[in-house]
C-alpha positions in Angstrom: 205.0 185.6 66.3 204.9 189.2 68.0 207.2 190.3 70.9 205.1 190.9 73.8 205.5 189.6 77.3 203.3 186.3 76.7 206.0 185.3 74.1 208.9 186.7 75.2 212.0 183.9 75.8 212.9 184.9 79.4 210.7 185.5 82.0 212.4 189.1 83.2 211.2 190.0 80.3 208.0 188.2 80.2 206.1 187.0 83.1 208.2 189.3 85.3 208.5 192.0 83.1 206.7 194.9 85.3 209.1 194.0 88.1 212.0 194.8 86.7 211.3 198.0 84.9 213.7 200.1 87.0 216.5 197.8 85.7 216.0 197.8 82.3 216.6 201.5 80.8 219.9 200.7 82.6 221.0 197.4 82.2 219.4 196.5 78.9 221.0 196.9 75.1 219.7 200.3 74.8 220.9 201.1 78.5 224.3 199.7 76.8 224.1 202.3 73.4 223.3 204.8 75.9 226.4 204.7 77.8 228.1 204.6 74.5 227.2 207.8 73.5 227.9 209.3 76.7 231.6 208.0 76.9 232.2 208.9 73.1 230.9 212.2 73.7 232.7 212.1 76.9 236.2 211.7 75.4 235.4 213.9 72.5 234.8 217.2 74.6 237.9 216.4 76.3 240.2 216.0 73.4 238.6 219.7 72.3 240.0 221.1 75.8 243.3 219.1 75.4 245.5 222.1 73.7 245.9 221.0 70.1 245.8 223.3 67.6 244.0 220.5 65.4 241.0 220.4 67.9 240.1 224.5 68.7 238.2 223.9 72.4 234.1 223.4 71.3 232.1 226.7 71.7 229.2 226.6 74.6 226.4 225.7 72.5 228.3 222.9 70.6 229.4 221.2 74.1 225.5 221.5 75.0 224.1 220.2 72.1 226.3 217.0 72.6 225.4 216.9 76.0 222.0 217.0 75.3 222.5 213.5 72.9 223.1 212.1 75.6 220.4 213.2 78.0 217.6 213.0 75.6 219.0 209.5 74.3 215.7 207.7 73.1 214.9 204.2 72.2 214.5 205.6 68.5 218.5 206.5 69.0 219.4 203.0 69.6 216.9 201.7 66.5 218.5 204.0 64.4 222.0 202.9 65.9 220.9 199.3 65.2 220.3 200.3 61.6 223.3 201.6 60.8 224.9 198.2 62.3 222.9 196.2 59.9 225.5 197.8 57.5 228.5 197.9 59.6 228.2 194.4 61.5 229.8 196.2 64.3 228.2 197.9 67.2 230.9 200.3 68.0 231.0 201.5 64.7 228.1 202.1 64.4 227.6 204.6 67.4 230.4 206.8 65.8 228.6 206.6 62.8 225.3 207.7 64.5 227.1 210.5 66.5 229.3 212.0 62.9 225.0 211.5 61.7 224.3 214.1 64.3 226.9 216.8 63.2 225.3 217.8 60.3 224.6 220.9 59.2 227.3 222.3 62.1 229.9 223.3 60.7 231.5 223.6 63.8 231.5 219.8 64.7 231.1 218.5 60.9 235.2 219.9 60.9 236.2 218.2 63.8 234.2 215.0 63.3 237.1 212.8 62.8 237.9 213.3 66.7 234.9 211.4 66.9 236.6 208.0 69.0 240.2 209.3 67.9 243.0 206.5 69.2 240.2 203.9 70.5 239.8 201.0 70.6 236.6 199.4 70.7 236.7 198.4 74.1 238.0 201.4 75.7 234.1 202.4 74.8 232.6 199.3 75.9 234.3 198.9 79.2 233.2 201.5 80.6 230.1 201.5 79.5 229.8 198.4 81.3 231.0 199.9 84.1 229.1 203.0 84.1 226.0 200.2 83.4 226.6 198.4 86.6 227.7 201.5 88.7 224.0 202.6 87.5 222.3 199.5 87.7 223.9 198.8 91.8 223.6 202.4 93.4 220.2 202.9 91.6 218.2 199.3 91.2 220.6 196.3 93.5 221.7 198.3 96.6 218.1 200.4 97.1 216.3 197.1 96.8 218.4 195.1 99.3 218.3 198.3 101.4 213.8 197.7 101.8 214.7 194.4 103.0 217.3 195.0 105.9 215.2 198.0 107.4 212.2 195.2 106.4 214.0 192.9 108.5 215.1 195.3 111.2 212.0 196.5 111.9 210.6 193.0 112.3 214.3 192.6 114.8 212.7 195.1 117.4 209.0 194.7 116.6 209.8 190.6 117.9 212.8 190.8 119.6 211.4 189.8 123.2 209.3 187.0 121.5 210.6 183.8 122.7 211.1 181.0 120.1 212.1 177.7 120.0 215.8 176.7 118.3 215.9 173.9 116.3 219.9 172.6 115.5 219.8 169.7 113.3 216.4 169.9 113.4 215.9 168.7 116.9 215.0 171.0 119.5 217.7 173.2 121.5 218.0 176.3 123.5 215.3 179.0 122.9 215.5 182.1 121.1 213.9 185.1 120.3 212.3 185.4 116.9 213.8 189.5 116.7 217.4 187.7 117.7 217.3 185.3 114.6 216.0 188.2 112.5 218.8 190.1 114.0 221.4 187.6 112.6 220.3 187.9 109.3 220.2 191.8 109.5 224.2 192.2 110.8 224.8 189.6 107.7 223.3 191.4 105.0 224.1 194.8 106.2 228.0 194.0 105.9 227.3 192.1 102.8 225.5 195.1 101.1 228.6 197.3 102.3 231.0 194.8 100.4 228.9 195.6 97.2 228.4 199.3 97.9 232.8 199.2 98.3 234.0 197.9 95.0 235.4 200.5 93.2 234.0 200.7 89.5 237.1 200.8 87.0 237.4 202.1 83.0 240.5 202.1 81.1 241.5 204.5 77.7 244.2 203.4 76.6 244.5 201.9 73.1 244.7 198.5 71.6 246.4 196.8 73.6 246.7 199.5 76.6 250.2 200.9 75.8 248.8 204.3 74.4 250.4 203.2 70.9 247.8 204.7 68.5 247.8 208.3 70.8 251.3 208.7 71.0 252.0 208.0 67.2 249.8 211.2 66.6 251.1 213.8 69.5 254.1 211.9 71.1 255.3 214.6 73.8 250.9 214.6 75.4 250.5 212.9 78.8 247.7 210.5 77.1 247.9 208.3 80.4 247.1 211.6 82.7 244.4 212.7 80.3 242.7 209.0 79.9 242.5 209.1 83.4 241.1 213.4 83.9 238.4 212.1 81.3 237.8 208.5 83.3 237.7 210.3 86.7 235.7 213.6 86.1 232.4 213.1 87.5 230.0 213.0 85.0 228.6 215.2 82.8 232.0 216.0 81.7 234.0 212.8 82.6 232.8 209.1 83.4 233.1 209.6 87.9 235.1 206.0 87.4 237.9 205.1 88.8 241.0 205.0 86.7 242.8 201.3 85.5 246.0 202.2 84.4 247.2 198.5 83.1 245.2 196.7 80.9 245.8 194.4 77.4 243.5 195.4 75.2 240.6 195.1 77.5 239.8 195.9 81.4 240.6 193.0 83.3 237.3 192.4 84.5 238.6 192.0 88.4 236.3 194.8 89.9 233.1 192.8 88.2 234.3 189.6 90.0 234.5 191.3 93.0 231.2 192.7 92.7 229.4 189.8 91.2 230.9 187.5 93.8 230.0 190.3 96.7 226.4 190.1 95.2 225.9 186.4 95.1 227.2 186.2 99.1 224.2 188.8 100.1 222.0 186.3 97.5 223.2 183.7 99.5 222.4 184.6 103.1 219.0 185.6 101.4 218.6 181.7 100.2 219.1 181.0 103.6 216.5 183.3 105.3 214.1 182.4 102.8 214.0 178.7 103.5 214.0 179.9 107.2 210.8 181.6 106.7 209.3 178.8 105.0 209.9 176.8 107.6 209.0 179.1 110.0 205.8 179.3 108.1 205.6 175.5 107.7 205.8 175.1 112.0 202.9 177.9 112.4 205.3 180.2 113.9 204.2 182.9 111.1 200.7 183.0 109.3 200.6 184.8 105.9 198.4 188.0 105.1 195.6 186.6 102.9 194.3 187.8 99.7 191.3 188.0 98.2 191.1 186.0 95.2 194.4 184.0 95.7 194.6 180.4 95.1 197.3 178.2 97.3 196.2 174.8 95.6 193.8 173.7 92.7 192.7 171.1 94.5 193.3 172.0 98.5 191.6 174.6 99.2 192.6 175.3 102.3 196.4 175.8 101.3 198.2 179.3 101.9 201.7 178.1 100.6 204.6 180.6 100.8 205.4 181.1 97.5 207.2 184.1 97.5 209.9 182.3 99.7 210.1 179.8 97.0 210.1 182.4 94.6 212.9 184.2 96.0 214.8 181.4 96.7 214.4 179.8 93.4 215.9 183.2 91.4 218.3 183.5 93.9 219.9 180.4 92.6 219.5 181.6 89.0 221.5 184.5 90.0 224.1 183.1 92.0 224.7 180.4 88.9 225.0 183.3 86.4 227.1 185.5 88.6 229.4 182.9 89.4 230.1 181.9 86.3 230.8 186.0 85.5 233.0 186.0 87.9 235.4 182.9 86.6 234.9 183.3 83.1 235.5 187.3 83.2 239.0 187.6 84.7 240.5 185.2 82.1 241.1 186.2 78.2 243.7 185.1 75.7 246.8 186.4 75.4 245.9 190.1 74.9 242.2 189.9 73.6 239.5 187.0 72.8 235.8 187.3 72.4 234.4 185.4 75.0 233.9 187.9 77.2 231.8 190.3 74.8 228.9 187.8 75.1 228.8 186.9 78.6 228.6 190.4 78.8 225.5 191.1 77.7 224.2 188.5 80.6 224.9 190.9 83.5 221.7 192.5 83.5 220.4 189.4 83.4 222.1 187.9 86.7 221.2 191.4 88.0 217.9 191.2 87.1 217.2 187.9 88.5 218.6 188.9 91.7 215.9 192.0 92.0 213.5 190.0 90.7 213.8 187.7 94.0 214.3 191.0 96.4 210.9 191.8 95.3 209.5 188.5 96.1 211.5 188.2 98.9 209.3 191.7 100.3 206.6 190.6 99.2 206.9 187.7 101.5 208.0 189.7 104.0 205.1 192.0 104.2 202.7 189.1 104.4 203.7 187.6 107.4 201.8 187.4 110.8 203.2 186.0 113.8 201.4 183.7 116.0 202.4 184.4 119.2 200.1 180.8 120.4 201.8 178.5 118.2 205.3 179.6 119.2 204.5 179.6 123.5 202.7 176.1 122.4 206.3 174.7 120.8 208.2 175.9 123.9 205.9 174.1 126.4 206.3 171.3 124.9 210.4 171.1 125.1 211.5 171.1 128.9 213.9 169.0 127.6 216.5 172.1 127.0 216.3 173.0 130.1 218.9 170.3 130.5 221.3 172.8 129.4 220.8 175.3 132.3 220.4 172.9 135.2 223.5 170.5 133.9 225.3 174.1 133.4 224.8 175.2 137.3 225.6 172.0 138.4 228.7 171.7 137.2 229.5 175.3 138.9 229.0 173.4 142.2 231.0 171.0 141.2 228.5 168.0 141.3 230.0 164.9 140.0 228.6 163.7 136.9 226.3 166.6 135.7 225.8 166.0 131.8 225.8 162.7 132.2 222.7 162.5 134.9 220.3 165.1 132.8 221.3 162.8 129.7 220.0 159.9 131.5 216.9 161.3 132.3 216.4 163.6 129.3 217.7 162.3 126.1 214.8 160.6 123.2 212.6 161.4 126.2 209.3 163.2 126.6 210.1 165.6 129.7 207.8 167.3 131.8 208.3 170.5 134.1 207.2 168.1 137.3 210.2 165.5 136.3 212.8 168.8 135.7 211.9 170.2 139.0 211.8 166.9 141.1 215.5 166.9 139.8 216.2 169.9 140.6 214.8 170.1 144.0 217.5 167.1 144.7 220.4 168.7 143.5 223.3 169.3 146.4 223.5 172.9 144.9 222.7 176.2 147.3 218.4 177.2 147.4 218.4 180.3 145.5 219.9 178.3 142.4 217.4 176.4 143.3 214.6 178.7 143.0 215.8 180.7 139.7 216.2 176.9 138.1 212.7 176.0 139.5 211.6 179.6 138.2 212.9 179.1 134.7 210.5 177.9 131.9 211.6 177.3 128.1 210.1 180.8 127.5 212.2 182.4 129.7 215.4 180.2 128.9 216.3 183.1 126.2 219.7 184.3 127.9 220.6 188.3 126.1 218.6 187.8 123.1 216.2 190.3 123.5 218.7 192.6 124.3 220.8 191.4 121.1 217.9 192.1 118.9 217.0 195.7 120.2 220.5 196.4 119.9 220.5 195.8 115.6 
């Protein structure tokens, strides 16, 4: 059977494929051989410009020719990396073996080829890769995406944010709102929860086998290898990595900084999960109406049906992620003594808990965009529930001190259809001074919204 997108095993890379396109030169094996080559390449120029008389410093048009392997890096590089692995059975290898490939016929680097991943170990390469992967794959794909949806969601904050709404706490109905006020809530969540991603410091380690320097210092003993790992680590890129140095590690990074950003990830998924089934039950009272599309189908057998499907969408991949990133996050931290395998194949899964997570941020839009609000169905709900008015009048009659407050609007309130001529009859009984009175008497559920306007224009 061919690879195309009809036949391809995971839907990110099948039905979903065009979705995720950003993500993939970044996050996907060739987005991992490219990094490779970049921190190889990386820690080769810098061994040149260390002061051994082994290693003369590179001449100008040898450091750009290497530079330029790395910024023309094709997906015929990473076949022909591939290749040689069919040989080697190991991945690392086989980029060294791909970048000596590239030194032929220069005499200049053919000499100094064996400085080709002098001292490391396999995973001073692969970490931070990874980490120059998901430093890529956040500030360029994650962060920009989640970004759309917050000023999505702001905009919607002010646009609604005198639009009185009916509250709904365990379902029942209670004290209005303003549909910019609940937006609002959702915006102040997921702005501090993108900030906790955007925070988390992106680490790489160089340091050997098992992270004591052994190998470098049983070659030049008296070199700061710990202050030059971390020159070559810290340089911003082209030059260095622009990481941020770990100085302990056993043989591999401990993974922490990915837990941290993994678990930061899945709290912004989770507040999403939440507005998501919001909306669709916003959509589900008639509060919202969705965009319609020519051509769409909502049932094949109901015609009338406009379901919210990219709520359910979203919600549904936001699980996916959340499962996948929470597992990266326990499983990562943990290895074996000073090195096991386990992690090198969960690994290769964090594009895909990435991926699943953009994959909803795009539905989630989506959604987004579509919706309508229908200003007639909300004023409808709130005529219908003079029953939280309770709140108010119970709330000034206890600042007047009459006896019994909550208890008398419970009595005449509570499993009860109440109407605005039973509410005011009440009120006009009440022992309580007239122009309390009059602002109760005044007071409808749609005007029962306290600051909330004021709370949503300030987002």
């Amino acid at each position: 059977m061919s690879q195309t997108t009809i036949t391809a095993l995971s839907p990110l890379d099948g039905r979903y494929a065009a979705k995720l396109a950003p993500l993939r030169p970044i996050m996907s094996e060739h987005g991992y051989m490219h990094r490779r080559v970049q921190v190889e390449i990386a820690w080769f120029i810098a061994l040149s410009d260390a002061g051994f008389a082994e290693f003369k410093p590179l001449s100008t048009g040898a450091r750009a020719y290497l530079l330029s392997l790395v910024k023309n890096f094709s997906e015929q590089d990473s076949a022909a990396i591939k290749e040689i692995e069919k040989t080697t059975n190991h991945d690392v290898k086989a980029v060294e073996y791909w970048i000596k490939s590239k030194f032929e016929a220069r005499p200049e680097l053919e000499k100094a080829a064996e400085f080709v991943h002098f001292a490391c170990t396999s995973e001073d390469i692969n970490n931070t890769s990874h980490a120059l992967q998901l430093r890529a794959g956040r500030d360029l794909v994650l962060l920009p995406a989640l970004d759309r949806i917050v000023l999505k969601l702001r905009e919607m904050t002010h646009q609604y944010a005198e639009v009185p709404m009916l509250s709904r706490t365990h379902g029942q109905t209670a004290s209005p709102t303003t549909v910019g006020k609940e937006l609002a809530n959702v915006v102040v969540r997921l702005t501090a929860a993108c900030a906790a991603i955007a925070d988390v410091k992106i680490l790489g380690k160089m340091n050997g086998a098992v992270g004591n320097y052994n190998a470098h210092l049983s070659a030049w003993p008296d070199f700061d290898w710990e202050a030059f790992s971390r020159k070559v680590v810290e340089t911003p890129e082209p030059m260095g990595l622009g990481l941020t140095f770990q100085p302990y590690s056993i043989q591999i990074e401990p993974h922490d900084y990915m837990a941290q950003l993994f678990d930061a990830t899945a709290r912004a998924n989770t507040i999403l999960v939440d507005l998501s089934r919001d909306i669709w039950g916003y959509v589900s009272l008639g509060y919202f109406k969705q965009k319609l599309k020519a051509g769409e189908i909502g049932s094949s057998t109901m015609p009338h049906k406009v379901n919210p499907i990219d709520f359910e969408n979203a919600e549904g991949n936001l699980g996916l992620a959340n499962a996948l990133l929470r597992h990266l996050s326990e499983k990562l931290p943990v290895s074996r003594w000073q090195r096991d395998l386990t992690d090198s194949t969960v690994l290769r899964n964090i594009g895909v808990a990435m991926g699943y997570s953009v994959l909803a941020y795009s539905s989630l839009m989506t959604g987004l965009n579509k919706l309508e609000l229908n200003e007639e169905a909300l004023a409808a709900d709130l005529d219908a529930a003079w029953e939280v008015l309770a709140e108010p009048i119970q709330t000034v009659m206890r600042r007047y001190g009459v006896p019994g407050a909550y208890e008398k609007l419970k009595e005449v309130t509570r499993g009860k259809s109440v109407t605005a001529q039973a509410l005011h009859g009440l009120i006009q009984g009440l022992d309580i001074p007239q122009a309390d009175k009059d602002r109760l008497l005044a007071m409808t559920p749609a005007s029962y919204v306290g600051k909330a306007a004021e709370l949503a224009r300030r987002v």
